[in-house]
Each structure stands twice: as C-alpha cells, then as structure tokens.
C-alpha positions as a Markdown table, in Angstrom:
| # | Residue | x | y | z |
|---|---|---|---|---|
| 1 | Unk | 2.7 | 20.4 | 1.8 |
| 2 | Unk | 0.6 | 21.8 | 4.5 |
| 3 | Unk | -3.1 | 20.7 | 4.2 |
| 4 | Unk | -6.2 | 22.0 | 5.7 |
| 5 | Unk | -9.2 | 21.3 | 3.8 |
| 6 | Unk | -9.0 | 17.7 | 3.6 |
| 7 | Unk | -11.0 | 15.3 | 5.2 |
| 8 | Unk | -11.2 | 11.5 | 5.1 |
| 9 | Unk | -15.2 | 10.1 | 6.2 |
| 10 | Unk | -15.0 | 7.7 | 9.4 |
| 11 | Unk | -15.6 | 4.3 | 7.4 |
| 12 | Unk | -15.4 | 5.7 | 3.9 |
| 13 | Unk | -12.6 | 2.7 | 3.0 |
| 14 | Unk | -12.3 | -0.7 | 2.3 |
| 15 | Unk | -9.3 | -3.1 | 1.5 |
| 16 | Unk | -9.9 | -6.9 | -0.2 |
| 17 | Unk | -7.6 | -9.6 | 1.5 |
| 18 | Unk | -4.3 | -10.1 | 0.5 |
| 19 | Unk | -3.8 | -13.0 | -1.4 |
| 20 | Unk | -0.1 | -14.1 | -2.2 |
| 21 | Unk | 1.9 | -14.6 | -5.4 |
| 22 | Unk | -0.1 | -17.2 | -7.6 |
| 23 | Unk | -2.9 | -17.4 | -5.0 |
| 24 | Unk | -6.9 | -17.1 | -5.2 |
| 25 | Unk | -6.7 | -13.9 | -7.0 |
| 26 | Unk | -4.0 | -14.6 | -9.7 |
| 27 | Unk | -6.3 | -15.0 | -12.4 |
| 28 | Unk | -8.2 | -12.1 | -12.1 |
| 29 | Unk | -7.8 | -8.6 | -13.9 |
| 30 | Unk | -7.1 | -6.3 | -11.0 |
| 31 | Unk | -8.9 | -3.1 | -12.2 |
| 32 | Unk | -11.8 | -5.2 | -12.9 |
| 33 | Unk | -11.8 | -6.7 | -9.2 |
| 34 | Unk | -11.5 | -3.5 | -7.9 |
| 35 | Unk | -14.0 | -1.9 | -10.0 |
| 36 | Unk | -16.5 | -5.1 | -8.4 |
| 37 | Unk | -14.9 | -4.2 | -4.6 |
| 38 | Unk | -16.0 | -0.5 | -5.3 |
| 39 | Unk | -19.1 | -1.4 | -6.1 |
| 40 | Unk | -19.6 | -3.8 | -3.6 |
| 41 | Unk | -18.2 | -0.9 | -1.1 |
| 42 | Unk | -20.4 | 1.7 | -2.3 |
| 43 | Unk | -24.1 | -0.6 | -2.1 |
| 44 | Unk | -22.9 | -1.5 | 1.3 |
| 45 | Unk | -22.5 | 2.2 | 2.2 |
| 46 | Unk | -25.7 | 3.0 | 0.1 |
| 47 | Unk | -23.5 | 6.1 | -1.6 |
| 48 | Unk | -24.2 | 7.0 | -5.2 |
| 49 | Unk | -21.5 | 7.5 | -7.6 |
| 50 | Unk | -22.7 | 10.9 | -7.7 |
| 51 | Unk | -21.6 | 11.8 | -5.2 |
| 52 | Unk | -18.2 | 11.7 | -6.3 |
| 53 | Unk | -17.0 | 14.4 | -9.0 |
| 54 | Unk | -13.5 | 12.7 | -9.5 |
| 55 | Unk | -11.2 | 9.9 | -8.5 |
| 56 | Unk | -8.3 | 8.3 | -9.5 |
| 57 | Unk | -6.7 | 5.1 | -10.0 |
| 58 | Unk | -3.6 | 3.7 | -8.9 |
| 59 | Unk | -1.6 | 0.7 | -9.9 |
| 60 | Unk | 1.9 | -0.9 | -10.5 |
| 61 | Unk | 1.4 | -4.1 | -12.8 |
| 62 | Unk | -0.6 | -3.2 | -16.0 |
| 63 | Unk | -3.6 | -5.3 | -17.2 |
| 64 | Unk | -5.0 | -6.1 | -20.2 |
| 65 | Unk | -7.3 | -2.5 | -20.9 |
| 66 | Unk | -5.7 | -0.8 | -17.9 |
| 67 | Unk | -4.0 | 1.3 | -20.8 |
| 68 | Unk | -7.6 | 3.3 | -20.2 |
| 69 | Unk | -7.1 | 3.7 | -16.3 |
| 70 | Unk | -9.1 | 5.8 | -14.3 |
| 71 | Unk | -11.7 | 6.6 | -16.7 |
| 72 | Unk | -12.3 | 2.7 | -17.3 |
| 73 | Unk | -12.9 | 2.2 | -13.8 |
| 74 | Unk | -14.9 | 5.2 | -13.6 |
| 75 | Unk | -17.2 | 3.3 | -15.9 |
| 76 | Unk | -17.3 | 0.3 | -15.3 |
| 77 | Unk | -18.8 | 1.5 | -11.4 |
| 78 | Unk | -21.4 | 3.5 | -12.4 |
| 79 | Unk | -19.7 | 7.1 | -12.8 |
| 80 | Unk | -18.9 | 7.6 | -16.0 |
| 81 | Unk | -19.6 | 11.1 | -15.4 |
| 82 | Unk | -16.2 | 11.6 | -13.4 |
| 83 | Unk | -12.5 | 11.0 | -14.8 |
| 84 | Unk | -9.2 | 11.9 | -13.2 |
| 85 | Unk | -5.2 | 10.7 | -13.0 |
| 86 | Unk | -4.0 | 7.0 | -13.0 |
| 87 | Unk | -0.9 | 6.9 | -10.8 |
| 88 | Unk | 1.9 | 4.5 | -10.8 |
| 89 | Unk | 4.6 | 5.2 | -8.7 |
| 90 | Unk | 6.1 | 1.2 | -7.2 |
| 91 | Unk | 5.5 | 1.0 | -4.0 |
| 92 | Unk | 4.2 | 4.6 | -2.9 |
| 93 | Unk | 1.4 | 4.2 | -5.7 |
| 94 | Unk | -1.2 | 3.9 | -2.6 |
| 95 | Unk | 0.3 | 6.7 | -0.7 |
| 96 | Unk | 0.2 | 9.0 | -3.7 |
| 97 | Unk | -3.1 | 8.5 | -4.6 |
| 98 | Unk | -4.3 | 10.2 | -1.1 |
| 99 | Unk | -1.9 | 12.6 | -1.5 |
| 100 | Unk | -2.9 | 13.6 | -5.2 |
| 101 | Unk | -6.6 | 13.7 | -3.9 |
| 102 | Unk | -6.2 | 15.2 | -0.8 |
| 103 | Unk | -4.2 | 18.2 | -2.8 |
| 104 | Unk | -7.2 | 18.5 | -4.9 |
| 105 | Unk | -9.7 | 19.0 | -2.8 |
| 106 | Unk | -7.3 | 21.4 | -0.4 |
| 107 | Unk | -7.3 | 23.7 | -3.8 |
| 108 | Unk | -10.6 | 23.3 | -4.4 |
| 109 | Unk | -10.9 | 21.4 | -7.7 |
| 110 | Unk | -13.5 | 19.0 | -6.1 |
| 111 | Unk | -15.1 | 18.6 | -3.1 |
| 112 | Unk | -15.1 | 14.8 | -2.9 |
| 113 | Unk | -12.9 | 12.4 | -4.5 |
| 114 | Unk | -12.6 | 8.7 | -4.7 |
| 115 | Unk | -8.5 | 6.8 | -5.1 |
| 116 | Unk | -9.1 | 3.1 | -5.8 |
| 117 | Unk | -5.7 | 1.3 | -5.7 |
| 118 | Unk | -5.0 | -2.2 | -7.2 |
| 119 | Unk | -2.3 | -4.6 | -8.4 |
| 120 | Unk | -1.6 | -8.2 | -9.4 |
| 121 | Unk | 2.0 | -9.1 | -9.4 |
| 122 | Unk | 0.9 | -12.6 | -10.0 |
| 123 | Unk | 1.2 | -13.7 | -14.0 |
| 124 | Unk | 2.9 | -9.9 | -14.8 |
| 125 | Unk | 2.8 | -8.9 | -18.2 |
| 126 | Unk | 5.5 | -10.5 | -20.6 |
| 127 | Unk | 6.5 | -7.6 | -23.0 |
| 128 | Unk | 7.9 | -6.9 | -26.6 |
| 129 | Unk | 9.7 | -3.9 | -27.3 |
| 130 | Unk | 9.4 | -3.5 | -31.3 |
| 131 | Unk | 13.3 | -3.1 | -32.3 |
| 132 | Unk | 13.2 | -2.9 | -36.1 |
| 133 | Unk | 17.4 | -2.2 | -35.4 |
| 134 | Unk | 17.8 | -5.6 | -33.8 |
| 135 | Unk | 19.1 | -8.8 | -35.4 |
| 136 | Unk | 16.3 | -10.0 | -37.7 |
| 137 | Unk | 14.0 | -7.5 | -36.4 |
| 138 | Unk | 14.0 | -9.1 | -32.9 |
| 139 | Unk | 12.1 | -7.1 | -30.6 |
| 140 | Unk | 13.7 | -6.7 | -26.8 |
| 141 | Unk | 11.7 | -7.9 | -24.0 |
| 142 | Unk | 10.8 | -7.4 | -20.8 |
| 143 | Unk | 9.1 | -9.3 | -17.5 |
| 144 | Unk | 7.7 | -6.6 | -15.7 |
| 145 | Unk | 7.7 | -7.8 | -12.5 |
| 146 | Unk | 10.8 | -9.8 | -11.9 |
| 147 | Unk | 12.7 | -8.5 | -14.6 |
| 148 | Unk | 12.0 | -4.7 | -12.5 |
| 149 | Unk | 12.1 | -6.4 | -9.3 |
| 150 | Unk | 15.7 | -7.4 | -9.7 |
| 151 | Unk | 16.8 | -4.1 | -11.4 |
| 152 | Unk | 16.5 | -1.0 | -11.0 |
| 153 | Unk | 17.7 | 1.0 | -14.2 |
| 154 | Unk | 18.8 | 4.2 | -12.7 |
| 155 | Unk | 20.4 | 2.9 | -9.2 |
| 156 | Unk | 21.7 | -0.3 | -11.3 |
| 157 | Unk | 20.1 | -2.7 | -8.6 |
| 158 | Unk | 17.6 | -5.0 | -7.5 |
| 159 | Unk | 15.4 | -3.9 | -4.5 |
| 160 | Unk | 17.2 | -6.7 | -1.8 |
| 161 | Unk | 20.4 | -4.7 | -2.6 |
| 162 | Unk | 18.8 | -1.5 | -1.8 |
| 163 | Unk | 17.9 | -3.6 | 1.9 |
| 164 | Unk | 21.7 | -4.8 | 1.9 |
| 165 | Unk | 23.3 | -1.8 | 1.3 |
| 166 | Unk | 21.7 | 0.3 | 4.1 |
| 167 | Unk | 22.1 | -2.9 | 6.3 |
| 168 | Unk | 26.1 | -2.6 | 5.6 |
| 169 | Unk | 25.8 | 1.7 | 6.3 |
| 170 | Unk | 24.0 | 1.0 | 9.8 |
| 171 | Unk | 25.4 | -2.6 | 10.6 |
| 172 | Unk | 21.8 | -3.7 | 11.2 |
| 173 | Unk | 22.1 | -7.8 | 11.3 |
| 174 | Unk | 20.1 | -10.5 | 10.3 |
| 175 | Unk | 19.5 | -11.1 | 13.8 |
| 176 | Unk | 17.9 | -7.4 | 14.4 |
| 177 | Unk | 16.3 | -8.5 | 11.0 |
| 178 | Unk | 14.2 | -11.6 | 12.4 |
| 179 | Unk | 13.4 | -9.5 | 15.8 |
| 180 | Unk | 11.5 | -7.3 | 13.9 |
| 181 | Unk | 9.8 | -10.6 | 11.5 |
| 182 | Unk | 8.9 | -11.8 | 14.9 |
| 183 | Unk | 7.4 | -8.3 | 16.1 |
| 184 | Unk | 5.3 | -7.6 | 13.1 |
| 185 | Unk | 3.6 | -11.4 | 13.1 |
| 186 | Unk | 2.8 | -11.2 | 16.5 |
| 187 | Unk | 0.9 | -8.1 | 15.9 |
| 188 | Unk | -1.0 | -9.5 | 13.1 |
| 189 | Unk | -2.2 | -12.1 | 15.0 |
| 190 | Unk | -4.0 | -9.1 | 16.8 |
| 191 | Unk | -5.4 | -8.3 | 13.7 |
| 192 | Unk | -7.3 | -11.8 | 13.4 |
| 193 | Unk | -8.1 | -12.4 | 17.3 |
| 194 | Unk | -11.7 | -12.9 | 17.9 |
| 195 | Unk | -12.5 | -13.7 | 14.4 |
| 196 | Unk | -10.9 | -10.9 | 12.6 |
| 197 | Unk | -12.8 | -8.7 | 14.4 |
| 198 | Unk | -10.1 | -6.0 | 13.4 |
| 199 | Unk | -9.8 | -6.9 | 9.9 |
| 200 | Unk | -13.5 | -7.6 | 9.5 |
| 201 | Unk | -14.1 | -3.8 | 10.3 |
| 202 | Unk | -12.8 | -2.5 | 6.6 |
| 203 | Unk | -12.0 | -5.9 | 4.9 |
| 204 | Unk | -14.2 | -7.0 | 2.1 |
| 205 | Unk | -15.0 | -10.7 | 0.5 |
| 206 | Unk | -14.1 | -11.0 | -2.8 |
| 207 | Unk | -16.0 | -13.5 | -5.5 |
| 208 | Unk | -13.5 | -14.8 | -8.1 |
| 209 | Unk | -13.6 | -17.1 | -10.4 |
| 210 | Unk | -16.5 | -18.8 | -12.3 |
| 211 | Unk | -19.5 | -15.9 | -12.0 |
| 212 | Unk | -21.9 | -19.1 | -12.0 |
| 213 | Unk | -19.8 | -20.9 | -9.4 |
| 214 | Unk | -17.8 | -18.2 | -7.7 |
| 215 | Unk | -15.0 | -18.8 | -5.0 |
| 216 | Unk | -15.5 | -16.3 | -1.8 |
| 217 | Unk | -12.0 | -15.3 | -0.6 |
| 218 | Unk | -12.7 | -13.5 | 3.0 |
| 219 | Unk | -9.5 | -13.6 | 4.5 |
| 220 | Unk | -5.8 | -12.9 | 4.1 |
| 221 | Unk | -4.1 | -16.5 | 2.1 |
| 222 | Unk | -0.8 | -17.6 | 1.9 |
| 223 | Unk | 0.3 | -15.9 | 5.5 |
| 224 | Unk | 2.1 | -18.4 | 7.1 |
| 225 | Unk | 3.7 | -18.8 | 11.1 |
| 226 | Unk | 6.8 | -17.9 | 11.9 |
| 227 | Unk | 8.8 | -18.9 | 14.3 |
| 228 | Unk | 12.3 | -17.7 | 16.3 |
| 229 | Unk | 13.9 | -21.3 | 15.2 |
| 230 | Unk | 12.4 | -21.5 | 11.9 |
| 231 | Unk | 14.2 | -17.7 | 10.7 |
| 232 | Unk | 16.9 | -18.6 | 12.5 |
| 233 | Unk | 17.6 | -21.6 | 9.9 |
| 234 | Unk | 17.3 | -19.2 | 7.0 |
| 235 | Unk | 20.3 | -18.2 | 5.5 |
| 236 | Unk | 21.3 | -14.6 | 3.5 |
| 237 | Unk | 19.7 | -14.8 | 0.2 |
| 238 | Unk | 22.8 | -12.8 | -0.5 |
| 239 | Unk | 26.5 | -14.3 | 0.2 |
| 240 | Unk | 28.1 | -12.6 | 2.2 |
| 241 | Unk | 24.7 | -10.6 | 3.0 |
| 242 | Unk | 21.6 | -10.0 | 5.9 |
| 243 | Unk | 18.6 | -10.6 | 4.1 |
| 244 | Unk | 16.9 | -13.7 | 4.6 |
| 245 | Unk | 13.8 | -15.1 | 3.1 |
| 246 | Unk | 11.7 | -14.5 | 6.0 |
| 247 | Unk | 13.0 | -11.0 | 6.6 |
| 248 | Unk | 11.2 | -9.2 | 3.5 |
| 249 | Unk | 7.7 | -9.4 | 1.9 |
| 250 | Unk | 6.3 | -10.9 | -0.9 |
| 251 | Unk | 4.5 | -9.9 | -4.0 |
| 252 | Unk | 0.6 | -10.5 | -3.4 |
| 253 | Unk | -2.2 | -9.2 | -5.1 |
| 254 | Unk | -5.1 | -7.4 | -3.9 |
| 255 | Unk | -7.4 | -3.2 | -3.9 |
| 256 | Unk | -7.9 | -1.1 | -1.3 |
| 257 | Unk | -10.1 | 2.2 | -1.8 |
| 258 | Unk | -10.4 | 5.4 | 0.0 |
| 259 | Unk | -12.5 | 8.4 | 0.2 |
| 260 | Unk | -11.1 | 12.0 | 0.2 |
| 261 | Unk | -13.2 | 15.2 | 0.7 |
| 262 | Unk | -14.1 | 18.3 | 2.2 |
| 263 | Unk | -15.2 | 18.2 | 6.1 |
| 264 | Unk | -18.5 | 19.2 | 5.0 |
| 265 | Unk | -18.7 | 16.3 | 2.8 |
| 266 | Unk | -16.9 | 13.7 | 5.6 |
| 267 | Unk | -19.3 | 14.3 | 7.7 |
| 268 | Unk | -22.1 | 13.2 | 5.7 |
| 269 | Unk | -20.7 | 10.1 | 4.3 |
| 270 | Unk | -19.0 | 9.1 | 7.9 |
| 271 | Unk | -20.3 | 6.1 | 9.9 |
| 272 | Unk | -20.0 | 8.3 | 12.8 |
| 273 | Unk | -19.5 | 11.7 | 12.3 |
| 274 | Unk | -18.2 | 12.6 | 15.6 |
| 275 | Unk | -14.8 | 11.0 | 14.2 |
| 276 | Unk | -13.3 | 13.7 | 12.3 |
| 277 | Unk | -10.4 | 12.1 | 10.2 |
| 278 | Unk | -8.1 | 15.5 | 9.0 |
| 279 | Unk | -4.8 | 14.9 | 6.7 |
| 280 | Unk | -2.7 | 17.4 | 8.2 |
| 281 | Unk | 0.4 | 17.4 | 5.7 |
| 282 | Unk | 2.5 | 15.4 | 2.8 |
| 283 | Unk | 5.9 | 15.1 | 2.9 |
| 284 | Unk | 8.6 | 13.5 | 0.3 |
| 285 | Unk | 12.4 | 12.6 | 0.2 |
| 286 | Unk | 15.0 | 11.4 | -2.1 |
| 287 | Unk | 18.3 | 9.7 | -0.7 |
| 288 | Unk | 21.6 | 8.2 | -2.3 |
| 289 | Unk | 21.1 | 6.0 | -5.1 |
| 290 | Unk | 20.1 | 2.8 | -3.9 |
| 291 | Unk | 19.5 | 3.1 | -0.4 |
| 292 | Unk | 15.5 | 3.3 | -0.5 |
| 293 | Unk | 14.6 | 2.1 | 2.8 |
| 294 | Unk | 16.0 | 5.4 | 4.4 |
| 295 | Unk | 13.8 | 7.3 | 2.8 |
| 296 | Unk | 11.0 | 7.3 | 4.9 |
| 297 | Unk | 12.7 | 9.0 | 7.7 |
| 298 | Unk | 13.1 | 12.6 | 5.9 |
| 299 | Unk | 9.7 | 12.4 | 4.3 |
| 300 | Unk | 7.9 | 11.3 | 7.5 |
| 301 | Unk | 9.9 | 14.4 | 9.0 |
| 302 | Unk | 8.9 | 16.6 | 6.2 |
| 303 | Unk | 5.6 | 15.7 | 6.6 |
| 304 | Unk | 5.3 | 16.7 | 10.1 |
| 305 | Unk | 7.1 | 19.5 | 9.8 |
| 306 | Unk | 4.4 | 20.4 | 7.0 |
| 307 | Unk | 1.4 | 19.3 | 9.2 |
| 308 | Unk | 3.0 | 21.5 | 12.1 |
| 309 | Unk | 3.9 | 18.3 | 14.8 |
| 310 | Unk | 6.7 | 17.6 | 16.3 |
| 311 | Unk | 7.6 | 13.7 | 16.6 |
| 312 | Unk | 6.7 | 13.2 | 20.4 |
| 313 | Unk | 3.3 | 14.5 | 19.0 |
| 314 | Unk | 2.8 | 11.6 | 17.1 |
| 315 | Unk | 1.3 | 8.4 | 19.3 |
| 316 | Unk | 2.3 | 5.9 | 16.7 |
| 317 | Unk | 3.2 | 5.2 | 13.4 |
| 318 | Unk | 2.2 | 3.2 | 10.7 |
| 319 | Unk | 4.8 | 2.2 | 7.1 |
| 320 | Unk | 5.1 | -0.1 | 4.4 |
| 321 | Unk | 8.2 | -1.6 | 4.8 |
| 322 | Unk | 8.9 | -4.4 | 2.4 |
| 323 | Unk | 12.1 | -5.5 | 4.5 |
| 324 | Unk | 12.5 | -5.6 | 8.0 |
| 325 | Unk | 15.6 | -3.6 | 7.5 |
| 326 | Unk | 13.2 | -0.2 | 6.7 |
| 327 | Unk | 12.1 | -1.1 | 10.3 |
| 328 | Unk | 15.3 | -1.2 | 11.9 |
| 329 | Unk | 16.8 | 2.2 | 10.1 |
| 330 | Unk | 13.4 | 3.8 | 11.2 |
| 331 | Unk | 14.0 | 2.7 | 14.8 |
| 332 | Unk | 17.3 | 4.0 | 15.1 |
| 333 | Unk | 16.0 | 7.9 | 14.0 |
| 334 | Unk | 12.5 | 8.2 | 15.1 |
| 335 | Unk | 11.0 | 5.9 | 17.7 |
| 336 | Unk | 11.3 | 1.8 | 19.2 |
| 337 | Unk | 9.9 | -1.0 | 17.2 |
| 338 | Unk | 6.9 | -1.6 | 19.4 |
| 339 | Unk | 5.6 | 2.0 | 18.5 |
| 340 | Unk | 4.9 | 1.0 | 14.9 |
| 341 | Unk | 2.4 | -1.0 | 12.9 |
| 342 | Unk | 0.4 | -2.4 | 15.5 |
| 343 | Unk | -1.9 | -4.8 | 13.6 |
| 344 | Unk | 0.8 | -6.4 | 11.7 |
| 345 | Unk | 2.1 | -4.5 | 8.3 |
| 346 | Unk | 3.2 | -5.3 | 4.5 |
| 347 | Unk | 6.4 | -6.8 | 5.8 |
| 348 | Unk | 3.7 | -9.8 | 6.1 |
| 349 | Unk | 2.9 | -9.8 | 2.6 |
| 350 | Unk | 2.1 | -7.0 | 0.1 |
| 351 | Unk | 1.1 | -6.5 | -3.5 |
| 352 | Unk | 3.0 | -3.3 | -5.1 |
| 353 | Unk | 0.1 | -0.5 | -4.6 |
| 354 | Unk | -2.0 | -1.2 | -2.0 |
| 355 | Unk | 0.0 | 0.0 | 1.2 |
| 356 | Unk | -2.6 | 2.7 | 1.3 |
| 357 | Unk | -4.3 | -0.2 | 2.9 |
| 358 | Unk | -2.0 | 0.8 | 6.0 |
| 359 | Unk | -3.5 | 3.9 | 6.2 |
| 360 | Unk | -7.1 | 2.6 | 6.7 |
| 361 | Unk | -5.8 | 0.3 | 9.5 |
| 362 | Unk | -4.2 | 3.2 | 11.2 |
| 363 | Unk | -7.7 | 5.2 | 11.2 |
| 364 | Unk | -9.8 | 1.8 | 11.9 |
| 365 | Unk | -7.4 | 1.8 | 15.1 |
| 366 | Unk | -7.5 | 6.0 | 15.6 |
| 367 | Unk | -11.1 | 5.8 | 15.8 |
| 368 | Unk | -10.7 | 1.9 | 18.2 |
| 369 | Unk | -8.1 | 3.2 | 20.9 |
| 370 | Unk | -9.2 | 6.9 | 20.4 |
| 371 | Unk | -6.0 | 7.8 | 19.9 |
| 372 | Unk | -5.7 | 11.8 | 18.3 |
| 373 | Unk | -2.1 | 12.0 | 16.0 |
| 374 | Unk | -1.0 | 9.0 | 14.0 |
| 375 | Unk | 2.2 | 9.0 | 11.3 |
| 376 | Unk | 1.7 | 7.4 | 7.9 |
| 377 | Unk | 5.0 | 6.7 | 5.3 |
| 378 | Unk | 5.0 | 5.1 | 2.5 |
| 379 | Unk | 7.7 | 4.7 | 0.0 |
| 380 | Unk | 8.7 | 4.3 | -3.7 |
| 381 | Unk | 12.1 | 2.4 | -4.8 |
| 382 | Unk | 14.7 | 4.1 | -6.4 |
C-alpha cells in the first residue's frame, strides 16, 4: 500500500530492555508493564493522553485480562476516552501495528494514534480446551509457547524447520550461519559503546517487582559474548541439519511503543521538528509452506515498489530475523550483510512482538547519520 499521510514524530518512541527467557521481567503481566512504560513515556515527553484519539495494542503471549486488549490498556494510561484493534500476528505483531495505524491515519479515521507492543514468552499460558467428547471429559491442552513454537498447524512444523528447510533450498551452511552471529554481535556492541549512548536515546528503565522495593532493569539481560571458537563447537540442533544454538534467537520479553500521525501533528510532538519521519509504503508476501524466512524479500520488494523506490534507493536496511539464515537468504537477493542492522538486531534476542523495536533504532540512527531512505521487514511464521 502506498502511503502519504503518515508521519511518525522525531522521538515519539520508546522500547524497555530486552530481558531473556525467565529473566528480570518473567514475573510481570506484560500489558500491565507496558501500560507503566507508556506512562512513563508520555510524563517524560509531557504529552497528554488527549492527544491521542486511538491506539492499539499488540501482542503474541496472552495474559491474565489481556482478553480486554486495547481498551484495557487504554485505561489503565489515562485515555479511557480512546479504544482501537489488539493485533496478534507471531512475529510481525510489531510491524503490523504501524502498519494498521499508519493506514488509519492515511484514510483519515484519526489524526494521531498510539501502537504499544508487548509480550512475555516467559511462564506462557498452560491451556484447557473443554472436550466434553474426550475420555472422561478430559479437556485437550495446550502450551502456548513451546507447544506453538515447535508446530506449526498449517505448515506441520516447528519454526527451526522453517530455518532448515530454506538452508537445504539455498545450501546456506552452518558456517555462513555463525558469520552472520558474529556480524550482528559486533554491531551490538555499537549499540552499548560509550555507555549505551545509542540505546540510552529511546530505551527506558523498567521498575519490577515489589512496588515498595522495586528492582530497576536499565539495560538489555541475558545477552551474552560470542565468540568464532565458541559457535564453532556448537553442533546442529537438528541431525543431519545447519542450525545451531547460537545461530537463532531466543524468546525474551519486553514493550516497545510508537507514535503514528499526521505531519501536522509530528511536528508538534517531535523533539526536533526539522526531522520529518514519513512511512512511504507497506508491503506483504506469502511463500511455500514452511519456508518463512524467504518472505521478507517479496514483501520488502512490495513495499518499495508501493513507496515508489527502487532498491539502490534504499541506504540500509533494518529486519527481524530470528535465524541467521533469514540473513543469509536476504543477502543473496537484496544487498551484503554489512548493509543491514547496524546496531545489532533480534537475532540477539527477541520476545515475539516487539521487532517494531527495530524500527525505532532504524529512525534513532536516520536522524544520527542523517541518512534519507531506510528499509524496514518484519515477518510472521507460517
């Protein structure tokens, strides 16, 4: 879709740390953490929530009350006068919460919108499907997280297969694999030289625990160096497969917001409104059943081809890319390694739908290097 309306306000984002599986954050309610990180976001900005006349909320792992969505968070912020969708599409939740809002405001149905995005993958929800047909009445169950991590009910596979079986298509090794692991760590680094000073420019602090005694989580946890030798012992979590340990991501948790609105509105909520942020265009893609990571290609082409760019346009890119073997099909068809997520990216560590948190660091490092075109995919397994 071609977009012209929509504008995002220099600054109007923030994103909590990551923290991984079972870390600081594991016992806390993610829409209820990023309600407090809104609000947090918004006193520190000094905007009202009237500004806003809609948002929505998007998220992968439910909660206990997230049945309510968007109009719970809506309240428990302050703007209980606004309601709007909760998405929940895997890993493109974040991605398609900008899209949904930015398509909003291009057709007019409000001028400025807020997309929150959250998710805990740590302690998912252990389900009960009522079954009054099974034996005794036994319900059927369901772990949401692993049990839909390791299968996919329409392509019949876990994600790591969808990672193996484009590996096998493009004969992309293990070796190709840990280049990439090695790339994308050294660029993180960048993102915490001098103190975080990258991070520090849309990264928030997050209080958890105790309210009386609260623990202050500033930074990324559970990110660990890698080295050339240590991936290099790893072995194929599959037989006879490429994927290692070190060569995909890991379930985190975590909330990243955004703000979406006309250019009118951008450039009074910007922290510098000589930065005009513009989304230009959304594009989309399905491919063969259980071969996920090549989607982003066609979309990423779609979308330019929507915005009206041609690839050489395009300075850079920034994806979420859970294995490094997204990376390495992305290489081969757009552009070399070195031209994509500079500061690092979810191949790091990643809850489900917060790569929208990629998009702010690609504008935090538009507005840094003053660079003019940037590329943003996300994805969604299938």
């Amino acid at each position: 879709m071609t977009l012209a309306k929509a504008f995002i306000p220099y600054g109007a984002w923030w994103s909590s740390p990551f923290c991984r599986w079972q870390g600081s954050l594991a016992g806390e309610n993610s829409v209820q953490l990023a309600a407090r990180a809104t609000q947090a976001f918004l006193a520190d900005r000094g905007i009202a929530t009237e500004t806003f006349d809609g948002l929505a909320l998007g998220f992968t792992v439910p909660q206990k009350h997230s049945f309510y969505g968007a109009p719970w968070l809506a309240g428990m912020i302050g703007a209980g006068h606004v309601t709007g969708p909760t998405i929940m599409q895997a890993c493109a939740t974040g991605a398609r919460v900008v899209a949904t809002l930015a398509m909003e405001v291009e057709t007019g149905a409000g001028a400025c919108r807020l997309g929150v995005a959250c998710d805990r993958t740590s302690n998912g929800p252990h389900l009960v499907y009522p079954d009054p047909r099974g034996i005794g009445g036994m319900g059927d169950t369901e772990e949401w997280v692993w049990d839909n991590f390791n299968r996919d009910p329409y392509a019949g596979n876990a994600m790591l297969q969808t990672a193996e079986n484009v590996a096998k298509a493009h004969g992309i090794t293990t070796e190709e694999q840990h280049e990439i692991v090695l790339l994308r760590h050294g660029q993180y680094d960048r993102a915490l030289a001098d103190d975080r000073a990258f991070q520090r420019r849309y990264m928030l602090p997050m209080q958890v625990g105790n309210p009386k005694k609260p623990t202050t989580v500033e930074q990324d946890e559970g990110v660990f160096p890698t080295t050339a030798e240590g991936l290099a012992r790893l072995r194929p979590v599959v037989d006879g497969g490429t994927v290692t340990f070190g060569g995909q991501t890991h379930p985190a948790d975590g909330n990243a917001g955004i703000v979406v609105c006309t250019e009118e509105r951008a450039r009074e909520l910007s922290r510098d409104p000589a930065v005009r942020i513009q989304v230009l265009g959304f594009g989309s893609a399905r491919v063969d059943k259980g071969h996920m990571p090549t989607a982003v290609v066609p979309a990423a082409l779609a979308a330019m081809k929507a915005a009206g760019v041609g690839l050489g346009s395009v300075e850079g890119d920034q994806d979420h890319n859970p294995f490094a073997v997204n990376d390495a099909y992305h290489f081969c068809k757009t552009r070399p390694p070195e031209r994509l997520n500079d500061y690092g990216s979810p191949l790091i560590c990643t809850p489900r739908a917060r790569p929208g948190c990629v998009l702010i660091e690609l504008m935090e490092q538009l507005a840094l290097e003053g660079r003019r075109l940037r590329l943003f995919s996300g994805l969604r397994r299938r």
